[in-house]
C-alpha positions as CSV (number, residue, x, y, z in Angstrom):
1,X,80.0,-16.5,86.0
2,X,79.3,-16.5,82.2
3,X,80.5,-13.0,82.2
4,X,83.3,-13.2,83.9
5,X,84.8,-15.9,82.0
6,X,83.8,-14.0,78.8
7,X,85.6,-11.0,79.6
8,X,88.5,-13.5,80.7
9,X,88.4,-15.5,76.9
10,X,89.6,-12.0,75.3
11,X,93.1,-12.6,76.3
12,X,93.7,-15.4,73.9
13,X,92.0,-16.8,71.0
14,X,93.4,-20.7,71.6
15,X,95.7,-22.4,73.2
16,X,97.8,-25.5,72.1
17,X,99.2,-27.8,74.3
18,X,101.7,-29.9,72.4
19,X,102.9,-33.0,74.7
20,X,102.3,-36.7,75.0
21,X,101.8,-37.4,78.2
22,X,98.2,-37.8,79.2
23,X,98.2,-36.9,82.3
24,X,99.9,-33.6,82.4
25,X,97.6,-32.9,79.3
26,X,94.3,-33.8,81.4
27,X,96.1,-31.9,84.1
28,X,96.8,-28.6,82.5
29,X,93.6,-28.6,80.5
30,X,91.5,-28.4,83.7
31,X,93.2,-25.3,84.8
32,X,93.7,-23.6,81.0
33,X,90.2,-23.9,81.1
34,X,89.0,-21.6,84.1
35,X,90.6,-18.8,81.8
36,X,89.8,-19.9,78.3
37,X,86.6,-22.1,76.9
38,X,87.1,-25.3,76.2
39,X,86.8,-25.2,72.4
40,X,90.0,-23.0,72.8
41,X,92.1,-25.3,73.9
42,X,93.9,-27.7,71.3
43,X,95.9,-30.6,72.1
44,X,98.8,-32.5,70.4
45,X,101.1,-35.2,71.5
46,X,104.3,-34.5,69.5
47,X,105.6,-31.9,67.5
48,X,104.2,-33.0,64.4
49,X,100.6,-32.9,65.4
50,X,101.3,-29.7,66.6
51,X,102.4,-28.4,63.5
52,X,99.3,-30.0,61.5
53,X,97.0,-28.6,64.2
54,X,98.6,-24.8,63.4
55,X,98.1,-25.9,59.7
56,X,94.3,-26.2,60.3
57,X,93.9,-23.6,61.2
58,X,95.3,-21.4,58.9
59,X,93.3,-23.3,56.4
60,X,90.2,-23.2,58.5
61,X,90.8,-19.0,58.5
62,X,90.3,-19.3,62.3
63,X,91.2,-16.1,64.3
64,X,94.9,-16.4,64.2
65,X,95.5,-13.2,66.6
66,X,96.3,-14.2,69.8
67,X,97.6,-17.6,70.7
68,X,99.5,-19.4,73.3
69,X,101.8,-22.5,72.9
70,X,102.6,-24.9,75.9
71,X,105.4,-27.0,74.6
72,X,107.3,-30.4,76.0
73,X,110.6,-31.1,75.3
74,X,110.9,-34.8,75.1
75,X,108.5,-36.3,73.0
76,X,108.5,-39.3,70.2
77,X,108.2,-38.5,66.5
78,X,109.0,-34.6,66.6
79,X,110.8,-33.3,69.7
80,X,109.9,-29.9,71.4
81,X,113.0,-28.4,69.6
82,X,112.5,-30.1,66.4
83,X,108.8,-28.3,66.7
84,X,109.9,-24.9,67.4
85,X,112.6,-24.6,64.5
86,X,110.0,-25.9,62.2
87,X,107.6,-23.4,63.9
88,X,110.0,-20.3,63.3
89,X,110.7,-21.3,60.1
90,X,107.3,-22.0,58.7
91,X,104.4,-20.6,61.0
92,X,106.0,-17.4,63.4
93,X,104.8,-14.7,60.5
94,X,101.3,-16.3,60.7
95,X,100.5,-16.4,64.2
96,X,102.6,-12.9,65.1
97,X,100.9,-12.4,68.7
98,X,101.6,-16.1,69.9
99,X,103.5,-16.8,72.6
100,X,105.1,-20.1,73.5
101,X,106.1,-21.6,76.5
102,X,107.9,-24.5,76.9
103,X,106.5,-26.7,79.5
104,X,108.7,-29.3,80.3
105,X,109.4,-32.1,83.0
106,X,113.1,-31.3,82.3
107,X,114.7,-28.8,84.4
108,X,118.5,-29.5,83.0
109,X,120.4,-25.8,81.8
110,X,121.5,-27.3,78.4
111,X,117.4,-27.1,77.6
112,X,117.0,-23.4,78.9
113,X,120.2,-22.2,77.2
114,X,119.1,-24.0,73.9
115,X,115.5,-22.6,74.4
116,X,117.3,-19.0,75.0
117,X,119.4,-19.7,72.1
118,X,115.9,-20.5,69.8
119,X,114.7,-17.1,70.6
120,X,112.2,-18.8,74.1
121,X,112.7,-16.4,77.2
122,X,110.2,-18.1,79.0
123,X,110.5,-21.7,80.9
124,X,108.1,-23.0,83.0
125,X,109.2,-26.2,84.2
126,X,106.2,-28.9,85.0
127,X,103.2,-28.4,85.8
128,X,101.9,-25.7,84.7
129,X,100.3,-23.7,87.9
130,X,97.1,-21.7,88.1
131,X,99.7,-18.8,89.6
132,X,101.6,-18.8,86.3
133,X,98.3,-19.7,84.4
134,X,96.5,-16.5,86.2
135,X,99.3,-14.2,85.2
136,X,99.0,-15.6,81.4
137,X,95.2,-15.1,81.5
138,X,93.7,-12.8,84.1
C-alpha cells in the first residue's frame, strides 16, 4: 500500500481546500487523502486564510510546483471570488501549475458564467466525489 500511494502523491505537491463549512471540509479531506498524504492537504475557511496559507508557503520555500485549489463560493470575510481576483492578481505567477476548482454548494449560472468570466473552466458543484477526485489524482 505504501507504494502505491507514493507513486499516487507525485501528481500534486498540496492541496488547499478553502471553505468554512466543517463538514464538507472533514468530508472532502477523507477522500483527498486516499490520493495525497495528509500533510498535503491544507485547509482554510475563507478567502483570506487562503491567501495567507499560499503566503506561507512561498515564505516557507515549499515545493510550489504542482498544486490544486478546491474553492467555495459563499463564505464570510473573503468570498470565493473575492479570493480568486486577489489570487490572479498576486499569487497565479507563483504557483504556475496550480489548478483551481471551485467547489461550491451553489449550482446557480450567474456563478459559472462569472467563474468562466475569471478565467475557471472547471466547476464541480458539492461534494467533491472520489470519481472526479480519481480523475484529478490517479
Amino acid at each position: 500500500m505504501n507504494t502505491l500511494r507514493q507513486s499516487m502523491t507525485s501528481v500534486v505537491d498540496w492541496v488547499l481546500l478553502v471553505d468554512d463549512d466543517e463538514i464538507q471540509n472533514f468530508i472532502h479531506q477523507r477522500i483527498i487523502r486516499k490520493y495525497v498524504q495528509e500533510s498535503q492537504i491544507l485547509v482554510a475557511t475563507n478567502g483570506q486564510e487562503g491567501l495567507k496559507i499560499l503566503q506561507e508557503l512561498i515564505e516557507s520555500k515549499a515545493n510550489l510546483q504542482r498544486g490544486i485549489i478546491f474553492l467555495d463560493i459563499n463564505m464570510p470575510i473573503m468570498n470565493g471570488f473575492q479570493f480568486l481576483e486577489l489570487y490572479q492578481l498576486e499569487f497565479a505567477g507563483q504557483f504556475k501549475n496550480t489548478t483551481l476548482y471551485p467547489l461550491s454548494s451553489s449550482d446557480d449560472i450567474k456563478d459559472v458564467i462569472q467563474m468562466n468570466q475569471l478565467g475557471i473552466e472547471h466547476y464541480i458543484v458539492k461534494p467533491l466525489t472520489h470519481e472526479f477526485a480519481t480523475s484529478l489524482f490517479a
